[in-house]
C-alpha positions in Angstrom: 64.7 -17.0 -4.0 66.6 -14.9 -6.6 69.8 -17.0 -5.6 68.6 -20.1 -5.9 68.1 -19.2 -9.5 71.3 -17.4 -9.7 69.8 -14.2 -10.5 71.8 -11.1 -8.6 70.0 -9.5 -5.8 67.9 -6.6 -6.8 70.1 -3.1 -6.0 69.0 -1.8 -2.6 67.9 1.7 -4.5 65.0 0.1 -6.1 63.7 -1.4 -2.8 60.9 -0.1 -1.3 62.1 1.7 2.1 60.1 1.5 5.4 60.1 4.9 7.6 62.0 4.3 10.7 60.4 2.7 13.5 62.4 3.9 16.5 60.0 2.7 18.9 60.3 -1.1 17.5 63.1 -3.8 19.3 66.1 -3.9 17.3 65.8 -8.0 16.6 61.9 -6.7 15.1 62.8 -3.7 13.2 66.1 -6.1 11.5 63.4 -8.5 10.5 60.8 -6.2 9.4 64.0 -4.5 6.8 64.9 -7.6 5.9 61.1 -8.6 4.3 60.1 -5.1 3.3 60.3 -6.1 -0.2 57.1 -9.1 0.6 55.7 -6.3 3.0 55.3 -3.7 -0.2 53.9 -6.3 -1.7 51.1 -7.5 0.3 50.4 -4.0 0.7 49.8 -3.3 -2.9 48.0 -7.0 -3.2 45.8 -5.5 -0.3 44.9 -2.0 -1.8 44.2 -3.5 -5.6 41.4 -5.9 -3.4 40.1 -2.4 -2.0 40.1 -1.1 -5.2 38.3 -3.8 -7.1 36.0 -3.9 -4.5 34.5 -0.1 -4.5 34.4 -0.5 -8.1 32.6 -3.1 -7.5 30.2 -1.4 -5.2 30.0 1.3 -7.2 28.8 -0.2 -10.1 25.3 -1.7 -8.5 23.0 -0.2 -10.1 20.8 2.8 -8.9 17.5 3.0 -8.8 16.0 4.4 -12.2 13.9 7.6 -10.6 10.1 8.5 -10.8 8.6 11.3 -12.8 8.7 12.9 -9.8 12.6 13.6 -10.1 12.3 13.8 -14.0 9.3 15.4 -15.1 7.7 16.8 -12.3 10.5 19.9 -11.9 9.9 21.0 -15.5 6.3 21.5 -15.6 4.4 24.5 -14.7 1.1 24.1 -11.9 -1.1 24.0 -14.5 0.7 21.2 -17.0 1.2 19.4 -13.2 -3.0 19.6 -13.0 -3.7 18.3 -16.2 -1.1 15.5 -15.8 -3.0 12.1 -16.3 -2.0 11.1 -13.2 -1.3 14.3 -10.8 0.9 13.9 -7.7 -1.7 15.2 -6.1 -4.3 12.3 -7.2 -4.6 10.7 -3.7 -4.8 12.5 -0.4 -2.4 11.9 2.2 0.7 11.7 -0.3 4.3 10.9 1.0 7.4 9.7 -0.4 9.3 7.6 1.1 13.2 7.5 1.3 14.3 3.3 0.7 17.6 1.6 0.2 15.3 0.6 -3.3 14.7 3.8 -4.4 11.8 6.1 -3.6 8.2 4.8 -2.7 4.7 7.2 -3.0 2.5 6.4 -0.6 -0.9 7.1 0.4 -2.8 7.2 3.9 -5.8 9.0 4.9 -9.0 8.5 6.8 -9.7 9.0 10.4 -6.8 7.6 12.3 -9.0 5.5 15.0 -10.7 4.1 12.0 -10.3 0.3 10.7 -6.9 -0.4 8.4 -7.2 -1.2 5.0 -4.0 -1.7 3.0 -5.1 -1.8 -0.6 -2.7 -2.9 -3.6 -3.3 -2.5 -7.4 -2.4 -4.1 -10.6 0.8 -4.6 -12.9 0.1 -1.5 -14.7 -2.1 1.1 -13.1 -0.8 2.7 -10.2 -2.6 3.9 -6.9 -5.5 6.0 -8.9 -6.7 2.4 -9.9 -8.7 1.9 -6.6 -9.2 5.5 -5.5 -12.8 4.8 -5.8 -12.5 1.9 -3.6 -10.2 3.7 -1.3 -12.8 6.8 -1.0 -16.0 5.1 -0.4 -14.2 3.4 2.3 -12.8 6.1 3.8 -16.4 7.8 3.7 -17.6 4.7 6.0 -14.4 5.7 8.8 -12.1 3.3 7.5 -8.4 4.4 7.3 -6.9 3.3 4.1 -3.0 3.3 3.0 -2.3 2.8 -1.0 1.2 2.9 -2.8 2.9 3.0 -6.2 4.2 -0.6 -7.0 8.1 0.0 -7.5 7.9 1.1 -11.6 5.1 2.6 -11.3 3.7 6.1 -10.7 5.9 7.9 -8.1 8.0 5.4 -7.1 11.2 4.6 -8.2 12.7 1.5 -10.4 14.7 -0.9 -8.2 17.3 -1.7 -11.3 16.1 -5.3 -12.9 19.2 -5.9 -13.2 19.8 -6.0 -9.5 16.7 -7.3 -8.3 13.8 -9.9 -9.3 10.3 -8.3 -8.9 9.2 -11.4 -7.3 7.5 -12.2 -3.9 10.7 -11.1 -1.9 10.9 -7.5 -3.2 7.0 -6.6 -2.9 6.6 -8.2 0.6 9.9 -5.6 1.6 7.9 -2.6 -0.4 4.9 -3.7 1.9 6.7 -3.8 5.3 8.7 -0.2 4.1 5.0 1.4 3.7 3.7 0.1 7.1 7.0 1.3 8.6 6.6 4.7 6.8 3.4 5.1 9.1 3.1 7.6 12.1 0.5 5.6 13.4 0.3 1.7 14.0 -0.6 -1.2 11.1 -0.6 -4.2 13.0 -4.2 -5.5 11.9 -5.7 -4.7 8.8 -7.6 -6.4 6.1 -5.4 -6.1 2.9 -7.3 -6.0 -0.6 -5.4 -6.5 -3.7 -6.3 -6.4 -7.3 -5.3 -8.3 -10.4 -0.9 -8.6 -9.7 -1.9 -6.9 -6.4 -4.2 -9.8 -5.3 -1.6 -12.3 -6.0 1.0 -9.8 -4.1 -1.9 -10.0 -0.8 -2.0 -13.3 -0.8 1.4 -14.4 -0.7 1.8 -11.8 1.7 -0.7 -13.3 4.0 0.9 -16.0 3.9 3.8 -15.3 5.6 2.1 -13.1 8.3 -1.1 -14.0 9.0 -1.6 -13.1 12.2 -2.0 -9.3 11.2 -4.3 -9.8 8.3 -7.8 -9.9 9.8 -9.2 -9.8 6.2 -7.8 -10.7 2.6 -10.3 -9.6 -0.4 -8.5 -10.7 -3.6 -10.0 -8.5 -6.5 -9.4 -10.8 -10.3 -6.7 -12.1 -8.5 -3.2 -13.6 -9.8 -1.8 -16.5 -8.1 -3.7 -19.3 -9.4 -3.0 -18.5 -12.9 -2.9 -21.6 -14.8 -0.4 -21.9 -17.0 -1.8 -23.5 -19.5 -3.1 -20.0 -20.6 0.0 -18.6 -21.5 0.6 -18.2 -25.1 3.5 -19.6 -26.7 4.9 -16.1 -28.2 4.1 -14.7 -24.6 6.6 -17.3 -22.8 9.4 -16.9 -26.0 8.7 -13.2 -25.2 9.2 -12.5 -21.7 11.7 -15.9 -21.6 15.1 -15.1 -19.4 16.6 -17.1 -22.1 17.9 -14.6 -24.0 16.6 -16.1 -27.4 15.4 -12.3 -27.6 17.8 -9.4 -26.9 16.2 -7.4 -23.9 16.9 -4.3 -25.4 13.9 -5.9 -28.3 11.4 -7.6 -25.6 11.1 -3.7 -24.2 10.6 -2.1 -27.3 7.8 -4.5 -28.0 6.3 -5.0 -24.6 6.0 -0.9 -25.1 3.6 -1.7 -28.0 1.4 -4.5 -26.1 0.9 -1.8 -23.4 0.5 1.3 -25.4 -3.4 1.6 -26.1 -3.6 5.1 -27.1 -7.4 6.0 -25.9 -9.1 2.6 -25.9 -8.1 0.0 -23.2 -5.4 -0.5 -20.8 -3.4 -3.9 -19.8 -4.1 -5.0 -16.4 -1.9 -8.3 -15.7 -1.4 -11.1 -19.0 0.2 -10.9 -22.3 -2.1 -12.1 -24.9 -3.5 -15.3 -26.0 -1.2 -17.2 -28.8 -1.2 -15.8 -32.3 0.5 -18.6 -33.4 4.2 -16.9 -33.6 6.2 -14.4 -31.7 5.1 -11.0 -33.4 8.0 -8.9 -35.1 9.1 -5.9 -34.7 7.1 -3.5 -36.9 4.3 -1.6 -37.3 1.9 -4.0 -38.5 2.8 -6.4 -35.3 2.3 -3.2 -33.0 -1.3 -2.8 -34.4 -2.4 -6.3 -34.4 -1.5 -6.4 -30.4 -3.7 -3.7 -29.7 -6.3 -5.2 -31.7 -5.4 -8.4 -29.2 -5.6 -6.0 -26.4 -8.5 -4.9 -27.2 -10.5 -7.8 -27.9 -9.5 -8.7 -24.4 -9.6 -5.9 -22.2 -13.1 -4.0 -20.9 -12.8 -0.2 -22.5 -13.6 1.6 -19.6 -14.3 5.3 -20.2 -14.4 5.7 -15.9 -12.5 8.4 -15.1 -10.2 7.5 -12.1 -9.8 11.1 -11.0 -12.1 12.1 -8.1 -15.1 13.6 -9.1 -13.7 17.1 -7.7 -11.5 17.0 -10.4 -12.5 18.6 -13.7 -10.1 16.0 -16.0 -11.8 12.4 -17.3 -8.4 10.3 -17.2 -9.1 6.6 -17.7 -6.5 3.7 -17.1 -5.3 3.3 -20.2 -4.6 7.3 -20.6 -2.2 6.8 -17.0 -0.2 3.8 -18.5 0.3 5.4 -21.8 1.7 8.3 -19.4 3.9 5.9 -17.9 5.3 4.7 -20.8 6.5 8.3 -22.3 7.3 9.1 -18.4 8.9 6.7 -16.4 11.8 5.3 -17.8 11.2 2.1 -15.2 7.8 1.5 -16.3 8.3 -1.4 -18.7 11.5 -3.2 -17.2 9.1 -3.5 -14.2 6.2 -4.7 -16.1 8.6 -7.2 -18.0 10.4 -8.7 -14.6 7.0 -9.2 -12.5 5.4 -11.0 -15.5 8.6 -13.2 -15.1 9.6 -13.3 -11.1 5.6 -12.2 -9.5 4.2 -14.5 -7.6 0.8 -14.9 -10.3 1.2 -18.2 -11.4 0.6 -21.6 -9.5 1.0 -20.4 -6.0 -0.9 -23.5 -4.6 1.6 -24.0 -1.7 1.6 -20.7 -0.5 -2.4 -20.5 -0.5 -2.3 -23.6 1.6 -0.7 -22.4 4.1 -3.1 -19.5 4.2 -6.0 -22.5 4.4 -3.9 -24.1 7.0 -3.3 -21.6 9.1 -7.2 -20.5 8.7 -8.0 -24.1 10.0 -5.8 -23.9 12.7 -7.5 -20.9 13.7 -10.3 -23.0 14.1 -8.8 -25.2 16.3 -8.3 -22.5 19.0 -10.7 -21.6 22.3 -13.5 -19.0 20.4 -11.9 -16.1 22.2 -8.0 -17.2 21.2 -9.5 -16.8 17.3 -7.8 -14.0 16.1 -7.0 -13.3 12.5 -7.9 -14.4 9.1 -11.4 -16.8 9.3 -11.9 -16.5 5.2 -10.8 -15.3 1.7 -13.3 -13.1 -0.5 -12.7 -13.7 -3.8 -14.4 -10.6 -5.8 -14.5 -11.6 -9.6 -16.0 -10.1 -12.8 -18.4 -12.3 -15.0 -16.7 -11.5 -18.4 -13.3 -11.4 -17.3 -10.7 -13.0 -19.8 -7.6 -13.5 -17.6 -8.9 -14.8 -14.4 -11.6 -17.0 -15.1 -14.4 -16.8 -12.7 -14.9 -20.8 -12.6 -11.4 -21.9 -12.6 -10.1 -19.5 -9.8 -13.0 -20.7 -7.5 -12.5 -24.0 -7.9 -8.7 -24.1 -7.6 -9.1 -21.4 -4.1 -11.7 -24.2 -2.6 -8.9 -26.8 -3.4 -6.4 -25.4 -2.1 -7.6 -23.0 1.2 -10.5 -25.1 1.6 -14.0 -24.2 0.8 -15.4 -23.1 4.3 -12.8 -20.6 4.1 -13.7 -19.3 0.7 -16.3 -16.6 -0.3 -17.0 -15.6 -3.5 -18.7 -12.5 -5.5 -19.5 -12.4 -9.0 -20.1 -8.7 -10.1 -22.2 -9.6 -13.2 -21.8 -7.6 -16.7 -17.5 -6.4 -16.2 -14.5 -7.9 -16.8 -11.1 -7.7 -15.8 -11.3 -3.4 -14.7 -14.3 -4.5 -12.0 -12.1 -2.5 -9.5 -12.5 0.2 -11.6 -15.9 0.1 -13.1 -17.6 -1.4 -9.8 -16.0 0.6 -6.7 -19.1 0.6 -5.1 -19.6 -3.1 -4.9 -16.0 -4.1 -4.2 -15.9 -1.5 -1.2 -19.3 -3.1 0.2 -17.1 -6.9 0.6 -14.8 -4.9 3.2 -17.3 -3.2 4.9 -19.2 -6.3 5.3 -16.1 -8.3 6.9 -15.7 -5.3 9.2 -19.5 -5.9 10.3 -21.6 -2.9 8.1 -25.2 -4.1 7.1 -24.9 -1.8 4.2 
């Protein structure tokens, strides 16, 4: 080529030289001399497409930790005990080891015992339904809870990597049965507020080893006509609103100080997205708390000699876990809370298939418990039942109304929440 544009030959010192090959045919070795310069070449072309490539692995990025690996190893035992939520909260504690980071997970009760997997909310971890979890356990059931990823003890897939949407939690589901010494391959599965959205679309894709679903002031059927305008500008993917701002003030919507804690829904519309000061901070917790129950049940076991409520763990999480809010933020945008109609009907389809079987070939799922509070102002009692019949069927569907709470009934009403599994599982009491 550089003679065809009558440009000299490049001196043979500048060339790249080849080692020897002895071993090669004369005719080969001529050839191989004679294109060393393309050889070098592609050889450098080859090693800058290695290059860019483990930089390009190497900048994924990692999971943000848990308090575990950033608080935990700088407290004493005492400051661990009085943490609002100690790792010790839940019996039966493990973590485990994920390609997303770290999950804490909990399982105790007697092994032979009935499985229930049990899920909680967008904002309180595990603790949340450690009352329903212990009366349970008390009646020989064997339960397993976990940390949501962002929450508690479990690590912060990056947001930036992944969606918190229906694929993610049904792999943090599958990783905690897995995580098991013993076997999970029937189970009823109860999930509350973003957990009951989580169990159902869950169910749906395996039915066959969910022999109960109890869906506690469920997501999922969420209307959308509900969400406020400054709540869809605010957690938008638009970028309208620097992500960097949407964080800063999600932190204010969810920090309640001692009153109430968020469970699932951004607040009703105030007309305009709130700005960024002090006065917007305060007017969203007096939102929050014109719409959330302030509990003052301690979620602690009674053994323990600390009252901690819900809202004292998220305001923990928010000083504590740097994941916290990016979680919160991506599964109010990606979870599977809103409109889920085709996914429930297959759960109603496959329930009516069931039905089509020989009595003894009737394994599985035969109904859906809805368990709902009376005053609850995100998942409205009459709406969610209506839309469930709709959509699953109303054979299929069996609803509780715990009078007098609102959208913490997990919380407040243990007792009563427990006594829907138990009665699935055949208890008169």
């Amino acid at each position: 080529m550089a003679r065809l544009w009558g440009a000299p030959e490049p001196p043979p010192s500048r060339l790249p030289s080849l080692p020897s090959l002895p071993s090669l045919p004369p005719r080969l070795s001529s050839r191989l001399l004679e294109h060393r310069w393309y050889i070098a070449g592609g050889a450098a072309a080859l090693g800058t497409v290695i290059f860019l490539s483990s930089l390009r692995t190497a900048a994924k990025p990692r999971p943000i930790p848990s308090p575990k690996e950033t608080v935990l190893p700088d407290l004493s035992p005492e400051e661990v005990k009085n943490l609002p939520y100690p790792p010790d909260a839940l019996p039966g504690a493990r973590d485990v080891d994920t390609p997303y980071g770290s999950i804490r997970v909990y399982e105790w009760g007697p092994e032979k015992g009935d499985r229930v997997l049990l899920i909680h909310g967008i904002s309180t971890p595990s603790v949340a339904l450690a009352g329903v979890a212990n009366r349970l356990v008390r009646k020989g059931c064997r339960v397993m809870l976990f940390d949501l990823f962002g929450r508690g003890y479990s690590s912060t897939p990056s947001p930036k990597a992944y969606n918190y949407d229906s694929a993610l939690y049904t792999t943090q589901i599958l990783l905690c049965l897995q995580s098991s010494p013993l076997p999970w391959s029937s189970y009823i599965i109860l999930g509350y507020s973003l957990g009951g959205a989580i169990a159902a679309d869950f169910t749906s894709y395996f039915p066959h080893h969910i022999k109960g679903l109890v869906l506690v002031a469920p997501g999922g059927l969420i209307r959308r006509e509900h969400i406020s305008l400054s709540s869809k500008l605010l957690y938008s993917t638009s970028g309208l609103v620097p992500e960097w701002l949407i964080r800063k003030m999600v932190s204010g919507r969810l920090w309640t100080g001692p009153a109430v804690a968020r469970t699932i829904e951004p607040e009703p519309d105030s007309g305009a997205l709130p700005q960024d000061d002090d006065e917007s901070v305060r007017s969203l917790k007096g939102h929050a708390g014109s719409l959330y129950s302030a509990s003052s049940v301690s979620l602690l076991p009674p053994t323990s000699s600390q009252n901690r409520t819900a809202s004292d763990v998220v305001d923990w999480q928010i000083s504590n876990h740097a994941g916290f809010v990016p979680a919160f933020i991506s599964s109010i945008r990606y979870a599977p809370t809103h409109e889920q109609q085709d996914r429930w009907k297959i759960i109603g389809q496959n329930m009516k298939d069931r039905y089509a079987l020989p009595e003894k070939e009737r394994a599985g799922l035969k109904e859906v418990w809805l368990v709902l509070g009376e005053t609850d102002p995100i998942i409205i009692a009459d709406e969610l039942v209506e839309d469930a019949k709709n959509v699953l069927g109303r054979r299929f569907v069996k609803v509780k109304i715990i009078e007098g709470v609102g959208h913490d009934v997990a919380m407040v009403r243990p007792d009563e929440v427990a006594r829907v599994v138990l009665k699935i599982l055949g208890h008169k009491k």
